[in-house]
N, C-alpha and C positions, 0 to 999 in steps of 0.2 A: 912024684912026677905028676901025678892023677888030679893033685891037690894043686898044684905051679900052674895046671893047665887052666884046671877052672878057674882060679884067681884069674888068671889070665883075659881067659872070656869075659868076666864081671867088670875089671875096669876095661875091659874094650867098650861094653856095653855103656858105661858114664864118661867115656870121652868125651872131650867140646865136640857139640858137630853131631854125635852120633843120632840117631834116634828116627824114626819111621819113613821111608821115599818120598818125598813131596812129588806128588803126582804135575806132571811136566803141563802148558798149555793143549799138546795136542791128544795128552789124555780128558782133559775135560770135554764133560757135554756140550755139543754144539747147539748154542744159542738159538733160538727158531726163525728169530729174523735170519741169521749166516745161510738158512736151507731154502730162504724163500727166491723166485725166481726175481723179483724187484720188490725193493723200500721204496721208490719214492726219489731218491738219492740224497734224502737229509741226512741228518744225525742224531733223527729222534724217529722214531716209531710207536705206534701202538696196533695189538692184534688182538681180534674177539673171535676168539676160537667157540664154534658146537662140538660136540660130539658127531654131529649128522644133519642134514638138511631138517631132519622131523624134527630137531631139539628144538626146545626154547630156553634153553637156559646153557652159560658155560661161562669163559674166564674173559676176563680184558686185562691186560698186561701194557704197559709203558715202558719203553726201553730206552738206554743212552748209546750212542754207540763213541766209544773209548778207547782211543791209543788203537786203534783198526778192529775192535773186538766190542758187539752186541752186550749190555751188559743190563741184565733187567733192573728197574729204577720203581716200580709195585706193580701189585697185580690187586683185581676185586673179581668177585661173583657179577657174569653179566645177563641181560636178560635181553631174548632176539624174539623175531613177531609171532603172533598168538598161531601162524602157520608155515613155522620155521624161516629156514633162511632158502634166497633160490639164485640160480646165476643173475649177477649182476646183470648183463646183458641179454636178458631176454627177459627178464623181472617187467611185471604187471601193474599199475596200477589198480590199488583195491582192495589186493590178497592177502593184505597183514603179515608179507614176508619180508625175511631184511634184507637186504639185496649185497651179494658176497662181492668181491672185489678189491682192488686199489684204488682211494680216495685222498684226494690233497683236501685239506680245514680250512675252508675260506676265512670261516672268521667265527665268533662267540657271542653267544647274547644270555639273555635274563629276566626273569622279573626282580630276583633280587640285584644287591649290586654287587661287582664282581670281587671276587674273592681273594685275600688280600698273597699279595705277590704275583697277580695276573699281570703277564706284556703280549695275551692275545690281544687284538682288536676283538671292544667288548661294547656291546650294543644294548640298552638299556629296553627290556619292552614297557610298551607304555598302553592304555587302554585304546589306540588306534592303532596298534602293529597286530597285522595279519599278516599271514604265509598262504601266497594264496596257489591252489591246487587244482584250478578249473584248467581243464586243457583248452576249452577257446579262449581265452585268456592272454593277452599278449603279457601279461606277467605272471606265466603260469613258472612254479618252482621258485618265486622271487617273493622276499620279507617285503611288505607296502606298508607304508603310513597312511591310512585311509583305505578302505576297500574301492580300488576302483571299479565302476560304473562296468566293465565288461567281466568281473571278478563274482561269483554271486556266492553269499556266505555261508549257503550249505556246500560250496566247491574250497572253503577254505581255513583254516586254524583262526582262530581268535586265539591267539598267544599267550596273553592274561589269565584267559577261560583255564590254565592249567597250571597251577598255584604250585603244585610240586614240582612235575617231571617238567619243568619249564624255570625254576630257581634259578636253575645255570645249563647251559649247552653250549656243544659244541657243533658249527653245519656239517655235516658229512658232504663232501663234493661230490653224490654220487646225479647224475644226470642234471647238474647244476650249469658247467657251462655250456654244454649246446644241449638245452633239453626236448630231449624226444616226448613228443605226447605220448600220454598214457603208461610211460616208463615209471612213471613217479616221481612224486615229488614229497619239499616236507621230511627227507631223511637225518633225525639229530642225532647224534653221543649226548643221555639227557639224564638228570635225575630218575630214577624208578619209581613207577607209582604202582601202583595195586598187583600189578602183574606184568603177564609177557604184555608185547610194544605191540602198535599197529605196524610195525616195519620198522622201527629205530632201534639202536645198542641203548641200555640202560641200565647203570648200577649207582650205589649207594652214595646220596649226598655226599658223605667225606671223602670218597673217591673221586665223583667228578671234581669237586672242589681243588685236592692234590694233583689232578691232572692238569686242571687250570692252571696250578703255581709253579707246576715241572713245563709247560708246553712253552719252547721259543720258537714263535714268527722265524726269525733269523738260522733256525736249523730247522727251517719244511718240515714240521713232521709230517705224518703222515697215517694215516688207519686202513689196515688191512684186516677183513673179515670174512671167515671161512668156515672151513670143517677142518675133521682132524685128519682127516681122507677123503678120497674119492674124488670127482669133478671137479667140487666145489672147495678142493684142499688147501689154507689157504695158503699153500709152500709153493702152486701154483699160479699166484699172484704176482 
């Protein structure tokens, strides 16, 4: 009988069908975008998480969202300002912070040319495109072809002037359409160069590149940038 039984167990055990619980959807880990208080309302997102205001360094991740469910599409090591990251809306011009919050992508630029399977709107720089950053400036926070006449060029990026973290970007919209003085300006998702940013998100050539080839105009993404708690968390966004 001893021996019936356990035969018994053994082919139960190699039945069709049988073999370990498929853990169900609402036992899966919830996605970071699903916890966040707003995406945007597209169907693509990306989030650059610190560890803390004081970090300069942590992840940027790209997500799709699929059939009603977040699903991550890569991630890269990212790098935030040389004096962490600080509330988007109180954020300073100057302090080499990267200002936390929800941000729609107006658009993409470059020194090089854009990267192949790009349908952002992609802007070629060329040795008169400046970002200019002077707050008396009636094109303060605005790409110019030519520096204009109330712009003056220690108040703004020579675009060119930065061979790497300038290859490919993307604009952050943060104080872009109605910009406040002295809030900042000049905020990119950029190539990496030497180290932490004066205030921008930046990781690894091959990353920006794949973020370019994943981003559709037509599903808003959108960049949300935070901590992993506190104030500035970015599940608060």
């Amino acid at each position: 009988m001893r021996t019936l039984l356990a035969l018994g167990a053994v082919l139960l055990c190699l039945a069709p069908g049988a073999g370990p619980a498929q853990a169900s959807p609402a036992d899966l880990p919830v996605p970071l975008p699903a916890r966040m208080a707003d995406t945007g309302g597209g169907s693509q997102l990306i989030t650059a998480v610190a560890p803390d205001t004081a970090a300069t360094t942590g992840t940027v991740t790209w997500w799709d969202r699929r059939d009603g469910r977040w699903v991550r599409a890569g991630s890269a090591p990212a790098r935030f300002g040389a004096n962490g990251l600080a509330e988007g809306s109180v954020r300073r011009q100057g302090t080499s912070t990267t200002p936390t919050g929800l941000y729609d992508l107006p658009y993409a630029f470059g020194i090089r040319p854009a990267p192949a399977g790009t349908r952002y709107p992609y802007v070629r720089a060329t040795e008169d495109s400046w970002w200019c950053q002077d707050n008396a400036s009636r094109a303060y926070n605005r790409w110019v072809e030519g520096l204009p006449p109330d712009c003056r060029p220690t108040e703004a990026e020579h675009l060119t002037a930065y061979g790497t973290a300038y290859a490919h970007a993307l604009v952050i919209g943060f104080n872009y359409a109605r910009p406040v003085r002295m809030r900042g300006a000049g905020i990119f998702l950029h190539v990496n160069g030497r180290g932490a940013t004066a205030g921008c998100v930046s990781v690894p050539a091959d990353a920006l590149r794949a973020i370019l080839a994943w981003a559709d105009p037509d599903r808003s993404p959108h960049i949300a940038v935070g901590t992993r708690g506190g104030p500035t968390a970015v599940v608060r966004y």
